[in-house]
mmCIF file of the C-alpha atoms, coordinates in Angstrom:
data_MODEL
# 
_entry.id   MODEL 
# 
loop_
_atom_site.group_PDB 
_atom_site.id 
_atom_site.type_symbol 
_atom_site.label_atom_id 
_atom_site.label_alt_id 
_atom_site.label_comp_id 
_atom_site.label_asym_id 
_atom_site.label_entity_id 
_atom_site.label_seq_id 
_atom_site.pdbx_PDB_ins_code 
_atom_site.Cartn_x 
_atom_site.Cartn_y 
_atom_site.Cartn_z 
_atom_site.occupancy 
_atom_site.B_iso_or_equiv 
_atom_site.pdbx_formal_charge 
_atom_site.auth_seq_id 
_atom_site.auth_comp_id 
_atom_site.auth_asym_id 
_atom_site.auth_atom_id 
_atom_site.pdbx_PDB_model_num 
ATOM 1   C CA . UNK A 1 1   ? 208.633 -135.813 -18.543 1.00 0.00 ? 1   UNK A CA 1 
ATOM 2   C CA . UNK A 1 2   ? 206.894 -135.800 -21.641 1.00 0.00 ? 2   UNK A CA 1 
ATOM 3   C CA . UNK A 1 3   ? 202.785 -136.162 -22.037 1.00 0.00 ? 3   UNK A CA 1 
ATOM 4   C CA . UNK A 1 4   ? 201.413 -133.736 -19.322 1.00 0.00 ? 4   UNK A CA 1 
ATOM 5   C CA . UNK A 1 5   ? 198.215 -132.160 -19.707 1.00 0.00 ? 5   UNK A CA 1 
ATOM 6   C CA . UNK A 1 6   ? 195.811 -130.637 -17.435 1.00 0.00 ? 6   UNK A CA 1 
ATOM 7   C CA . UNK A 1 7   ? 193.391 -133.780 -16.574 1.00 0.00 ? 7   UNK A CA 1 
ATOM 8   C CA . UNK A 1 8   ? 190.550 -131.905 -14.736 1.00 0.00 ? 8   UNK A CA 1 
ATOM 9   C CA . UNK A 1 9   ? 190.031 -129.961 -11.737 1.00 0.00 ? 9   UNK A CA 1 
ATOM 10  C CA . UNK A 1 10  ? 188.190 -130.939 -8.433  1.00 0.00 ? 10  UNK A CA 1 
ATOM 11  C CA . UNK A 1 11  ? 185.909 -128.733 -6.167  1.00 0.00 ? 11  UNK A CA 1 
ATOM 12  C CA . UNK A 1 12  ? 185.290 -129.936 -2.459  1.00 0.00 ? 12  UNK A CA 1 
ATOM 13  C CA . UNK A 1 13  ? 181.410 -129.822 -1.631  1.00 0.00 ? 13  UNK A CA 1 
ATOM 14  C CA . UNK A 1 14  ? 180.507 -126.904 1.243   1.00 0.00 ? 14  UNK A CA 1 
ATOM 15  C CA . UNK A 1 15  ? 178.497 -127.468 4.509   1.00 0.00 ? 15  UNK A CA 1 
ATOM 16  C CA . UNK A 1 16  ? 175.585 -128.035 2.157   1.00 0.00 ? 16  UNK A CA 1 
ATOM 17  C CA . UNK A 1 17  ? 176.217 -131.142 1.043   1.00 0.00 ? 17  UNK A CA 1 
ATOM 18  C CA . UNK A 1 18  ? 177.141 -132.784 -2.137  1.00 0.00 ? 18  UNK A CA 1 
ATOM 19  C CA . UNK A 1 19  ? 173.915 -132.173 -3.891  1.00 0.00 ? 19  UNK A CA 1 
ATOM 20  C CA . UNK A 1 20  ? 173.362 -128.868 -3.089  1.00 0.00 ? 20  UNK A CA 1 
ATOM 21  C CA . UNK A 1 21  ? 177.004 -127.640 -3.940  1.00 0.00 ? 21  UNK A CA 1 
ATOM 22  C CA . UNK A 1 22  ? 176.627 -129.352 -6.997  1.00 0.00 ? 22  UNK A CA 1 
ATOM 23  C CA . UNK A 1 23  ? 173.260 -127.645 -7.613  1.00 0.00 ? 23  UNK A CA 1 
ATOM 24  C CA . UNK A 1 24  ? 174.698 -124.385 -6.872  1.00 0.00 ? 24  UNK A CA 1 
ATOM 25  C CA . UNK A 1 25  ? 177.478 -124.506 -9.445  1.00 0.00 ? 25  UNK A CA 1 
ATOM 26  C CA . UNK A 1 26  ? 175.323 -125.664 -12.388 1.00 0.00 ? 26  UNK A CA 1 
ATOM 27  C CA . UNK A 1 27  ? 173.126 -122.871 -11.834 1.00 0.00 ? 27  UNK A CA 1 
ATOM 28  C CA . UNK A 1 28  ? 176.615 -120.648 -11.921 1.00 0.00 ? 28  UNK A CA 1 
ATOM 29  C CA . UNK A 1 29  ? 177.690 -122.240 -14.924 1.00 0.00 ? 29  UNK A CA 1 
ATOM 30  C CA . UNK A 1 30  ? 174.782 -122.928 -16.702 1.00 0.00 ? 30  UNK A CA 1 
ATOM 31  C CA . UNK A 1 31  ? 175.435 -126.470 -17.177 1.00 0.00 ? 31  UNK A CA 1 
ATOM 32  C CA . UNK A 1 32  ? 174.338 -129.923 -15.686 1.00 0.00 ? 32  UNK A CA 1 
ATOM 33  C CA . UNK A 1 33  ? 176.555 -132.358 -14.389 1.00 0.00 ? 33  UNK A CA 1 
ATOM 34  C CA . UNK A 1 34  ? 176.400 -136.179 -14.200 1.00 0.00 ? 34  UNK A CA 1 
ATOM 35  C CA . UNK A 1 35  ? 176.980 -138.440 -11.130 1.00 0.00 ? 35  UNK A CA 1 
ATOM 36  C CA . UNK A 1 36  ? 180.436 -140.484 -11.074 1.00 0.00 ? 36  UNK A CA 1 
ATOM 37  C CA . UNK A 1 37  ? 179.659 -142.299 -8.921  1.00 0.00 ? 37  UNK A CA 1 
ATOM 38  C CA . UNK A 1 38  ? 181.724 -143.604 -5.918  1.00 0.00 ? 38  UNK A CA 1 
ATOM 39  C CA . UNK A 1 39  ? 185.192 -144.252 -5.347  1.00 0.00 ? 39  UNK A CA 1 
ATOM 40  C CA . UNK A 1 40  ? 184.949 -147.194 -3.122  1.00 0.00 ? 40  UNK A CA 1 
ATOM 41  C CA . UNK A 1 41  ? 188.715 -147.371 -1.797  1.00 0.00 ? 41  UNK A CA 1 
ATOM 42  C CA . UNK A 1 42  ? 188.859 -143.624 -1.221  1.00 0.00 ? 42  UNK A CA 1 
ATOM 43  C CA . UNK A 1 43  ? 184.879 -143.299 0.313   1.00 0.00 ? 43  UNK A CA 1 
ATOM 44  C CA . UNK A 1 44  ? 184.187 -140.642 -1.794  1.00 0.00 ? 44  UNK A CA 1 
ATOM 45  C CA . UNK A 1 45  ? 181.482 -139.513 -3.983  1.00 0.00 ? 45  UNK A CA 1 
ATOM 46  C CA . UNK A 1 46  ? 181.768 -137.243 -7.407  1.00 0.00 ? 46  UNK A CA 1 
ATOM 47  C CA . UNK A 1 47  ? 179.425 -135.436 -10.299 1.00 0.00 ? 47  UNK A CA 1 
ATOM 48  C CA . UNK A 1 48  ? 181.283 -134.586 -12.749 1.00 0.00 ? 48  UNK A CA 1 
ATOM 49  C CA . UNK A 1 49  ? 180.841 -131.701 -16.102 1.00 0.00 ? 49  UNK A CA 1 
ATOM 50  C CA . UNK A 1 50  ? 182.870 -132.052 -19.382 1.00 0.00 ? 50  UNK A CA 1 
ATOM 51  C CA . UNK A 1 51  ? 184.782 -128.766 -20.737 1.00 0.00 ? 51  UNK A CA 1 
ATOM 52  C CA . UNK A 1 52  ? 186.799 -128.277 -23.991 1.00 0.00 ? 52  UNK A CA 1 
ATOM 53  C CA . UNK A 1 53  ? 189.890 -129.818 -24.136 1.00 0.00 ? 53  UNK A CA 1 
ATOM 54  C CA . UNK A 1 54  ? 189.741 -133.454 -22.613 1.00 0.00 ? 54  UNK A CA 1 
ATOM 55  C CA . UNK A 1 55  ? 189.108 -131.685 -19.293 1.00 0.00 ? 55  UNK A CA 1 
ATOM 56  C CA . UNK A 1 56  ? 186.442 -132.563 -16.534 1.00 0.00 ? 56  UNK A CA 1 
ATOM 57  C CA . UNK A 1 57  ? 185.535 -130.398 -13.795 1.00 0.00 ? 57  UNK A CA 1 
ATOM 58  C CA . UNK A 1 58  ? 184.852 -132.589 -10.431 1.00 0.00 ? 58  UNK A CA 1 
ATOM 59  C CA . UNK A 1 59  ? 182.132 -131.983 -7.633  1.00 0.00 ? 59  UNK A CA 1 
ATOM 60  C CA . UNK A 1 60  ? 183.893 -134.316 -5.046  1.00 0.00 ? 60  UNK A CA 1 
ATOM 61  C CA . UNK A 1 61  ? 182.238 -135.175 -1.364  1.00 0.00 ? 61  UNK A CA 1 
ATOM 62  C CA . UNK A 1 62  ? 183.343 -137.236 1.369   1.00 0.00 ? 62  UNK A CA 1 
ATOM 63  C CA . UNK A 1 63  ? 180.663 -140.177 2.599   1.00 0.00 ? 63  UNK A CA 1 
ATOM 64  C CA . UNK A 1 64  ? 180.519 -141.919 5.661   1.00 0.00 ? 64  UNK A CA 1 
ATOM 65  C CA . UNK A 1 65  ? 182.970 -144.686 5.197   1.00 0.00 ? 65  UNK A CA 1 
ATOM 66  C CA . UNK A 1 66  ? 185.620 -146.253 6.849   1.00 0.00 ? 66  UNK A CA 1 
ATOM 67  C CA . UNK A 1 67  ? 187.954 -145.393 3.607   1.00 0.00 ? 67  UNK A CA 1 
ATOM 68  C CA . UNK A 1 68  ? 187.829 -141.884 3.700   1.00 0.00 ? 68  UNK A CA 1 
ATOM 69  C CA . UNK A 1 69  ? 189.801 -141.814 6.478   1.00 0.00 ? 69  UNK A CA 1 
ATOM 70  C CA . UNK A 1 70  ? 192.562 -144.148 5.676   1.00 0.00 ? 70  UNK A CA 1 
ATOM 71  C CA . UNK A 1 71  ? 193.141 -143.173 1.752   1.00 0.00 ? 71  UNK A CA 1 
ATOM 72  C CA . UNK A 1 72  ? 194.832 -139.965 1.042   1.00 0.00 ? 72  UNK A CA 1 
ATOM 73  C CA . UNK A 1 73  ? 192.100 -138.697 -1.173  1.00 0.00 ? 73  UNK A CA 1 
ATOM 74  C CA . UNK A 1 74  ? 189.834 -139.318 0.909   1.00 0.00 ? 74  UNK A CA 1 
ATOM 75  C CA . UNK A 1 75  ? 191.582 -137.684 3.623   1.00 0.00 ? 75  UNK A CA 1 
ATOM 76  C CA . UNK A 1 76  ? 192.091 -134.608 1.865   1.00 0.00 ? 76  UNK A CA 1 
ATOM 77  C CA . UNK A 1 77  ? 188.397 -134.467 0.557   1.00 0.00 ? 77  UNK A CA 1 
ATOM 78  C CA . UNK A 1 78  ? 186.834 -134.408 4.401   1.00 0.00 ? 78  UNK A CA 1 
ATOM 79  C CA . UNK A 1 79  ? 189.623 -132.504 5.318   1.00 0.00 ? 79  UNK A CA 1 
ATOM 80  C CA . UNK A 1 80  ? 188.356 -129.698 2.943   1.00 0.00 ? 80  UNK A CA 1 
ATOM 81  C CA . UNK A 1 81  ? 184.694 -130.522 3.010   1.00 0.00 ? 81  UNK A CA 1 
ATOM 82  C CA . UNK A 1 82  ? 185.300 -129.656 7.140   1.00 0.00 ? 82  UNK A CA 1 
ATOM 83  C CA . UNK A 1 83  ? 186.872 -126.229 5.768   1.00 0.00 ? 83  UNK A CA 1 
ATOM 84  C CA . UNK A 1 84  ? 183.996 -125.164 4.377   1.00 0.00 ? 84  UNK A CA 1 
ATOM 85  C CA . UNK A 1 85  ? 184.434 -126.835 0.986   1.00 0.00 ? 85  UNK A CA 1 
ATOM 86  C CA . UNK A 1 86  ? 185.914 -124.911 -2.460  1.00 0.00 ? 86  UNK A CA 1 
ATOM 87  C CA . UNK A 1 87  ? 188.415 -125.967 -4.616  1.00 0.00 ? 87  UNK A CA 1 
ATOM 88  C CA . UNK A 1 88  ? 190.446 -128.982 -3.495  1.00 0.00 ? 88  UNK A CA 1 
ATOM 89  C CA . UNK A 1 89  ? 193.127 -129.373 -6.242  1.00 0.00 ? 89  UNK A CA 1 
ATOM 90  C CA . UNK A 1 90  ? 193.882 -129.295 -10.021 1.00 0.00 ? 90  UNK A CA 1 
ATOM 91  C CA . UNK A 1 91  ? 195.361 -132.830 -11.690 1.00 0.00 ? 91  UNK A CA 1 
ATOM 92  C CA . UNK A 1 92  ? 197.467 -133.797 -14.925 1.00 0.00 ? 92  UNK A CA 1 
ATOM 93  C CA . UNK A 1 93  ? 197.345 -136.691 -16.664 1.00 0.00 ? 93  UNK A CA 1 
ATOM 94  C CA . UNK A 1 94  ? 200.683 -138.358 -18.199 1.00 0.00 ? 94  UNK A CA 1 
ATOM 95  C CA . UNK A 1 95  ? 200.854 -140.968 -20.376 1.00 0.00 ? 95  UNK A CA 1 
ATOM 96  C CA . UNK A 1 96  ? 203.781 -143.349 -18.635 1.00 0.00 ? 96  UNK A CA 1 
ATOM 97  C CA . UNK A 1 97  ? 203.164 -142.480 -14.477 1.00 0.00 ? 97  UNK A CA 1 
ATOM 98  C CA . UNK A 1 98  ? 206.098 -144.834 -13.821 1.00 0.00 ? 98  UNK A CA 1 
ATOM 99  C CA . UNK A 1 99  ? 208.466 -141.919 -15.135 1.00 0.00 ? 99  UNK A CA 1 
ATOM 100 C CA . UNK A 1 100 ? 206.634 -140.167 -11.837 1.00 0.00 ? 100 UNK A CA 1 
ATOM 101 C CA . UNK A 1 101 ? 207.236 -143.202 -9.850  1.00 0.00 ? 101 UNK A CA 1 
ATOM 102 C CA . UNK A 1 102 ? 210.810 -143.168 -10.492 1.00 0.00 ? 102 UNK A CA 1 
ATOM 103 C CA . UNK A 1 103 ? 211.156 -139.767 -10.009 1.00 0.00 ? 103 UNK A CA 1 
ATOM 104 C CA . UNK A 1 104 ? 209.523 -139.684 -6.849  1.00 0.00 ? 104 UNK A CA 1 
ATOM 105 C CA . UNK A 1 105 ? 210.656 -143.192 -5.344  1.00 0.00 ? 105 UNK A CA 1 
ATOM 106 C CA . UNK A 1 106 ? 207.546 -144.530 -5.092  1.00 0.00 ? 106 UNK A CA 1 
ATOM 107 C CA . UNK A 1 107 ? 204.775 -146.504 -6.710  1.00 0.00 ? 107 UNK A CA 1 
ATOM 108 C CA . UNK A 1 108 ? 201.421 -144.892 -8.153  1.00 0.00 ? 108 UNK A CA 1 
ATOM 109 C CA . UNK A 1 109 ? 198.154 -146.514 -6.731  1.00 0.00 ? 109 UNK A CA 1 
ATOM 110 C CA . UNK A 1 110 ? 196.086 -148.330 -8.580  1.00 0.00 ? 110 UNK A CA 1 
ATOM 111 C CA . UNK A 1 111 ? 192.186 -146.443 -8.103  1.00 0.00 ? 111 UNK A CA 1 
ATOM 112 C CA . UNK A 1 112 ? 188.942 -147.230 -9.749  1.00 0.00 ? 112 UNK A CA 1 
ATOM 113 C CA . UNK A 1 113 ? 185.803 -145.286 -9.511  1.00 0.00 ? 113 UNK A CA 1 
ATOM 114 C CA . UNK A 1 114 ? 182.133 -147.241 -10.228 1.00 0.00 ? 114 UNK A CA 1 
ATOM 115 C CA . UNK A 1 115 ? 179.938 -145.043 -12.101 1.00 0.00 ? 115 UNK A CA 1 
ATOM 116 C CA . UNK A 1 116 ? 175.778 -145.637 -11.511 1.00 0.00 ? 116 UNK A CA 1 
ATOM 117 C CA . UNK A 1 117 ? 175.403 -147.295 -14.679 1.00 0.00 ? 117 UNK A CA 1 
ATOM 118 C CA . UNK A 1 118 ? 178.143 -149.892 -13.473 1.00 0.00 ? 118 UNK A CA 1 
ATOM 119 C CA . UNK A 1 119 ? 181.007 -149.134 -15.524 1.00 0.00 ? 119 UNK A CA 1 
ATOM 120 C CA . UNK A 1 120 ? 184.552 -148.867 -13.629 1.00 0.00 ? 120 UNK A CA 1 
ATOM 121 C CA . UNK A 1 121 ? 186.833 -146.392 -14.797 1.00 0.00 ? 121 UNK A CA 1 
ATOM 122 C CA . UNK A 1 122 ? 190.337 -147.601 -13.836 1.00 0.00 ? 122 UNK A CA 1 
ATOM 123 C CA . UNK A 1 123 ? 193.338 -145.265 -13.377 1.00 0.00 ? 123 UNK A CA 1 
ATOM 124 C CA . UNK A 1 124 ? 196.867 -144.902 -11.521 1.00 0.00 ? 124 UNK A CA 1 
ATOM 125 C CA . UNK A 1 125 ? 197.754 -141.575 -9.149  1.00 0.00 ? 125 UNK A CA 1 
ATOM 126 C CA . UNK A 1 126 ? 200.410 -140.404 -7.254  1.00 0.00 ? 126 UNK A CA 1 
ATOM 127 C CA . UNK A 1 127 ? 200.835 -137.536 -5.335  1.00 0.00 ? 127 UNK A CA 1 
ATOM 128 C CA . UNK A 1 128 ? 198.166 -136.800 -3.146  1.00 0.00 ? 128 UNK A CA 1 
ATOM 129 C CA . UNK A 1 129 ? 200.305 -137.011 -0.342  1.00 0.00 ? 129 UNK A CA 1 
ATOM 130 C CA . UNK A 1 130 ? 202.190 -134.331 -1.306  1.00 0.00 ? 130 UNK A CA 1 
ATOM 131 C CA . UNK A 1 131 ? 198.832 -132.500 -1.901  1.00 0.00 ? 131 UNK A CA 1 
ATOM 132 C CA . UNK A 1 132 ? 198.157 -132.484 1.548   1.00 0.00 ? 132 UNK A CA 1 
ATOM 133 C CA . UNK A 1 133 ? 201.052 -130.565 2.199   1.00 0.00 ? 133 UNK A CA 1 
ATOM 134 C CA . UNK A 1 134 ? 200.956 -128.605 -0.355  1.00 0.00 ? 134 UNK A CA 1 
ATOM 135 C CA . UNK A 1 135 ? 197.472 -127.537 -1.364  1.00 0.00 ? 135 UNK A CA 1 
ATOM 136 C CA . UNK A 1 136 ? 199.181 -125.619 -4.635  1.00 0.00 ? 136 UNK A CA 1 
ATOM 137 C CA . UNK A 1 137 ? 200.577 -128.392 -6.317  1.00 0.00 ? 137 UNK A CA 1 
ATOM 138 C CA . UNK A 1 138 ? 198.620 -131.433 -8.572  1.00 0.00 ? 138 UNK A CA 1 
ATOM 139 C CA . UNK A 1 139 ? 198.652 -135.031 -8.757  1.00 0.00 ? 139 UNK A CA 1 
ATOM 140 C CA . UNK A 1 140 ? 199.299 -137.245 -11.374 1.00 0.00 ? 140 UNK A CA 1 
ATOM 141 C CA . UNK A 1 141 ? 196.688 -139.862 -13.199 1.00 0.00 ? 141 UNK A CA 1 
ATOM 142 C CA . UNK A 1 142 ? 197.418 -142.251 -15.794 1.00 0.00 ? 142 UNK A CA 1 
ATOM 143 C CA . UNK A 1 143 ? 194.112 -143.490 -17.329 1.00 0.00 ? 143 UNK A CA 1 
ATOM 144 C CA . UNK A 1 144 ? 194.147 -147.521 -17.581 1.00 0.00 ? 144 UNK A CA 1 
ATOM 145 C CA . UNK A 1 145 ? 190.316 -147.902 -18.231 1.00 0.00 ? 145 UNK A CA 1 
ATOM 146 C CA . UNK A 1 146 ? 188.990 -146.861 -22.123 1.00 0.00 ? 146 UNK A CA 1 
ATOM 147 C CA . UNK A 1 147 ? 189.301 -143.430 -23.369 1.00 0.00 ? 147 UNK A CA 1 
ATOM 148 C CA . UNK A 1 148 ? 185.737 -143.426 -24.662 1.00 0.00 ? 148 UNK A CA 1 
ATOM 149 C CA . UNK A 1 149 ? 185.268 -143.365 -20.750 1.00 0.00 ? 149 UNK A CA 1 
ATOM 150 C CA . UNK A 1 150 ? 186.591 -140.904 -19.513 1.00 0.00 ? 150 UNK A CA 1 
ATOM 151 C CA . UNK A 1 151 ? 184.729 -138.331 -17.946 1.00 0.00 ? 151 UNK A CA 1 
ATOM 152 C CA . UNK A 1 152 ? 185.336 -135.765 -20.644 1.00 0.00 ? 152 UNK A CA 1 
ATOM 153 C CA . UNK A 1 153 ? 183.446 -137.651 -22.917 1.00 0.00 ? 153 UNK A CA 1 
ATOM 154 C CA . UNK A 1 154 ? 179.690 -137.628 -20.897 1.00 0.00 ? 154 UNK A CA 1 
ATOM 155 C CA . UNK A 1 155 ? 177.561 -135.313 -23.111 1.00 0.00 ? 155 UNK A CA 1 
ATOM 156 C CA . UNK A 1 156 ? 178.208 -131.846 -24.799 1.00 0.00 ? 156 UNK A CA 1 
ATOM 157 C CA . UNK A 1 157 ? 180.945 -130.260 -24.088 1.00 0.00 ? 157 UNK A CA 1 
ATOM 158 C CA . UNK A 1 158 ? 180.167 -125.833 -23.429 1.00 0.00 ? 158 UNK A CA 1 
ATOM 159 C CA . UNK A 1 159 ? 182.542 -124.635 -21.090 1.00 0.00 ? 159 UNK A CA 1 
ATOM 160 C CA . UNK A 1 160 ? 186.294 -124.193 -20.954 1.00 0.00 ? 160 UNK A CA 1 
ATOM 161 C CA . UNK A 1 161 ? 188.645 -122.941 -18.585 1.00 0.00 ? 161 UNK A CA 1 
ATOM 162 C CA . UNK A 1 162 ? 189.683 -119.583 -19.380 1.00 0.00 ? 162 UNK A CA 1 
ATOM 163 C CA . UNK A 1 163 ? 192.349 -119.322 -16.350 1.00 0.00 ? 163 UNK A CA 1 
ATOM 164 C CA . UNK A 1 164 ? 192.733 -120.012 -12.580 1.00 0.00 ? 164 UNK A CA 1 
ATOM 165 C CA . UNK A 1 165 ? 193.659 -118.103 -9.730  1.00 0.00 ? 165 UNK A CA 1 
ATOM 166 C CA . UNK A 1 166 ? 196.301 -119.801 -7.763  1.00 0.00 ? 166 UNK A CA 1 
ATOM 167 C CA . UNK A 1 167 ? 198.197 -119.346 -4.689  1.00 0.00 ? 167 UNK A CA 1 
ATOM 168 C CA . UNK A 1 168 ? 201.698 -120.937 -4.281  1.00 0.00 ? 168 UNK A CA 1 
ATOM 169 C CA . UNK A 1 169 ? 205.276 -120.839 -5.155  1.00 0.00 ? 169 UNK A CA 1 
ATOM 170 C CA . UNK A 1 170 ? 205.648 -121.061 -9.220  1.00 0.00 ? 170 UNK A CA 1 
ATOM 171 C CA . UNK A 1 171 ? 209.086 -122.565 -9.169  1.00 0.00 ? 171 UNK A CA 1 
ATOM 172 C CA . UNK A 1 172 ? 208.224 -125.401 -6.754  1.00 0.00 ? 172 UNK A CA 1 
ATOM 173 C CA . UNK A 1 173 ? 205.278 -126.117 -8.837  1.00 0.00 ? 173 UNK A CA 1 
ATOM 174 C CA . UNK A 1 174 ? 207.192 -126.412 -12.181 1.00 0.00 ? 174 UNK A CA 1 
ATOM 175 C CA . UNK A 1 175 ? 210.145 -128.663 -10.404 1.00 0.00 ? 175 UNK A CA 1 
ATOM 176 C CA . UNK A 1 176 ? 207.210 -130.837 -9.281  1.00 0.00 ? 176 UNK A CA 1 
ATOM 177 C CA . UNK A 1 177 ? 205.601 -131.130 -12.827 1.00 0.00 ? 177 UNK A CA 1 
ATOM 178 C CA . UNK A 1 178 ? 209.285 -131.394 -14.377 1.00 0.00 ? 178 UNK A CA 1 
ATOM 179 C CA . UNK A 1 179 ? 208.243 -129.596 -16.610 1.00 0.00 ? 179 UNK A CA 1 
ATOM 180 C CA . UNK A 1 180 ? 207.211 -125.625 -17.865 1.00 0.00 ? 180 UNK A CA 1 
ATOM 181 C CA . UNK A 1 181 ? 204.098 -124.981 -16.180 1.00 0.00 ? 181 UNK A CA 1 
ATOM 182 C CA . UNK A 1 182 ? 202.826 -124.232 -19.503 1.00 0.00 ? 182 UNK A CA 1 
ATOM 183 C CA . UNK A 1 183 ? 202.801 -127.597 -20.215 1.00 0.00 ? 183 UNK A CA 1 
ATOM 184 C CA . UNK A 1 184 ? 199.795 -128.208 -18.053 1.00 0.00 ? 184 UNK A CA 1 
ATOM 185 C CA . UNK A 1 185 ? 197.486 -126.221 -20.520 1.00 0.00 ? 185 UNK A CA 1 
ATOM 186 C CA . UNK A 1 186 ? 196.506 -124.004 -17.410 1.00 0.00 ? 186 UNK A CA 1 
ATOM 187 C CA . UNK A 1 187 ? 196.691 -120.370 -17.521 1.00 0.00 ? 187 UNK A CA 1 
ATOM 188 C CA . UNK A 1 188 ? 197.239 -119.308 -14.008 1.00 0.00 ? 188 UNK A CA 1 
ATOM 189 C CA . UNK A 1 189 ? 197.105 -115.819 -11.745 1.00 0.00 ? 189 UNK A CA 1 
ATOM 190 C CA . UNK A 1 190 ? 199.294 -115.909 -9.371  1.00 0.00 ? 190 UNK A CA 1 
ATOM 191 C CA . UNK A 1 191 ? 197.743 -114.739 -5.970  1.00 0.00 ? 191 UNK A CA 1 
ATOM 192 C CA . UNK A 1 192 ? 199.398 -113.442 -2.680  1.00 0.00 ? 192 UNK A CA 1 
ATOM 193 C CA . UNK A 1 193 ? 198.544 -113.050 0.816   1.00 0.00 ? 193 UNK A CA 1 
ATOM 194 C CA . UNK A 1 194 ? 196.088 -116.335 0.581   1.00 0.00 ? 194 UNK A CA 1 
ATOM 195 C CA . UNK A 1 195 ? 196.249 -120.258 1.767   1.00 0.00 ? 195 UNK A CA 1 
ATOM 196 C CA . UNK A 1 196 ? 198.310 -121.997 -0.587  1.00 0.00 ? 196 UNK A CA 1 
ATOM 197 C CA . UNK A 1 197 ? 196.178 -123.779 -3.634  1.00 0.00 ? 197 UNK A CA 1 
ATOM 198 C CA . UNK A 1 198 ? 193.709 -122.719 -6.276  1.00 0.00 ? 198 UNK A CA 1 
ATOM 199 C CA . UNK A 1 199 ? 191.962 -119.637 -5.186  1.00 0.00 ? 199 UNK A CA 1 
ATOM 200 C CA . UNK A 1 200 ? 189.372 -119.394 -8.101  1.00 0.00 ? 200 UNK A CA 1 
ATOM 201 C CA . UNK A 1 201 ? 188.594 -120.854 -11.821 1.00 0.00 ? 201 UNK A CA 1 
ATOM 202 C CA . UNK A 1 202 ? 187.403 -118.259 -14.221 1.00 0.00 ? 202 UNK A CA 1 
ATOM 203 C CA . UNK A 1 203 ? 185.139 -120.567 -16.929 1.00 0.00 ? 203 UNK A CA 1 
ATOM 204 C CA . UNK A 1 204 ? 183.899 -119.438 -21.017 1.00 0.00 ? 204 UNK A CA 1 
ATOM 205 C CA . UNK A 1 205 ? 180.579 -120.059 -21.202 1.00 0.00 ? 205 UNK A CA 1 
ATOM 206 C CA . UNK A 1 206 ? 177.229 -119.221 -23.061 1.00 0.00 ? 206 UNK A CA 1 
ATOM 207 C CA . UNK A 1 207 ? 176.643 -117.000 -20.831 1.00 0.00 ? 207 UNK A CA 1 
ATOM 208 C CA . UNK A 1 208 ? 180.192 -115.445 -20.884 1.00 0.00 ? 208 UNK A CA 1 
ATOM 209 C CA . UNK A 1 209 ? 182.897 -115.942 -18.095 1.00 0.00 ? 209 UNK A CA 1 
ATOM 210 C CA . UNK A 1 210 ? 182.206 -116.799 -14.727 1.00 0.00 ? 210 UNK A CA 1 
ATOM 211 C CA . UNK A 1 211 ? 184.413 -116.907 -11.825 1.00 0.00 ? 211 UNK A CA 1 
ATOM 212 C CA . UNK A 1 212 ? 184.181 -119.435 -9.229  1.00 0.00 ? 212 UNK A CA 1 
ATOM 213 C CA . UNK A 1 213 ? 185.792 -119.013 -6.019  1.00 0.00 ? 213 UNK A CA 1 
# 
């Protein structure tokens, strides 16, 4: 399946709320982020930081909505905001999701988030189901909206991902990609003796690497 490339990464907010976690990583990272805005069919909220590469990192809470318990995403966002927050899953972009479709036997969903100056970004994803039982493996986007959009693109871009720490089984992971893992563009530790998913991101920046667990 040609065309996949690590999209961004998204980090559940802790008992502190969306703010605060959001506060807490800047300060980490040295960076500010912007607010996404909401995804009204999911009942989520995000803030969101361009790094190198075409690659966002997400701040992602769960509001009081009706959606978030009947969407997927949403699920899984509450699910881990209720587990104390912390990284919620890492997700590649392709450039034709109905090769994914057909793969899987299923149809993408079509997903829209309205950012505060009222622009929609527009996408298709599939996967998240499989997320939910499988913490370690990603999703799949296909942008629909314009690339001068996308949420790599909101200001200057000063941090990259240097490598994450991940927990799960490498082979299932690469048959769910269909492809080498290295296509992702995602370095990854493997980790034992932990819950299955991303354990950590280790970040370049200014200020030299910083580890986020």
């Amino acid at each position: 399946m040609p065309g996949v490339r690590l999209d961004h990464i998204s980090y559940a907010a802790g008992p502190e709320g969306l703010g605060a976690t959001v506060q807490r990583l800047g300060s980490a990272l040295g960076a500010g982020f912007r607010d996404g805005g909401i995804h009204p069919g999911f009942g989520t909220r995000n803030f969101v930081l361009p790094l190198d590469n075409g690659v966002y990192l997400e701040v992602v809470g769960a509001l009081d909505h009706p959606a978030v318990d009947k969407a997927p995403f949403g699920q899984a966002v509450k699910a881990r905001c209720e587990a104390g927050g912390g990284w919620l899953a890492w997700v590649v972009a392709v450039e034709d999701i109905s090769t994914v479709e057909a793969r899987l036997g299923r149809p993408a969903r079509s997903s829209y988030r309205r950012r505060p100056d009222g622009v929609d970004l527009t996408w298709k994803q599939i996967g998240v189901l499989d997320l939910l039982d499988d913490p370690a493996l990603p999703f799949f986007v296909e942008w629909t909206s314009d690339p001068r959009h996308h949420p790599s693109s909101y200001g200057d871009v000063r941090l990259g991902i240097e490598a994450a720490e991940i927990c799960g089984d490498r082979d299932a992971i690469a048959r769910w990609l269909d492809e080498p893992l290295e296509a992702a563009d995602l370095r990854f530790d493997w980790v034992a003796d932990h819950a299955p998913g991303l354990v950590a991101v280790h970040f370049s920046t200014p200020r030299g690497t910083v580890r986020v667990d």
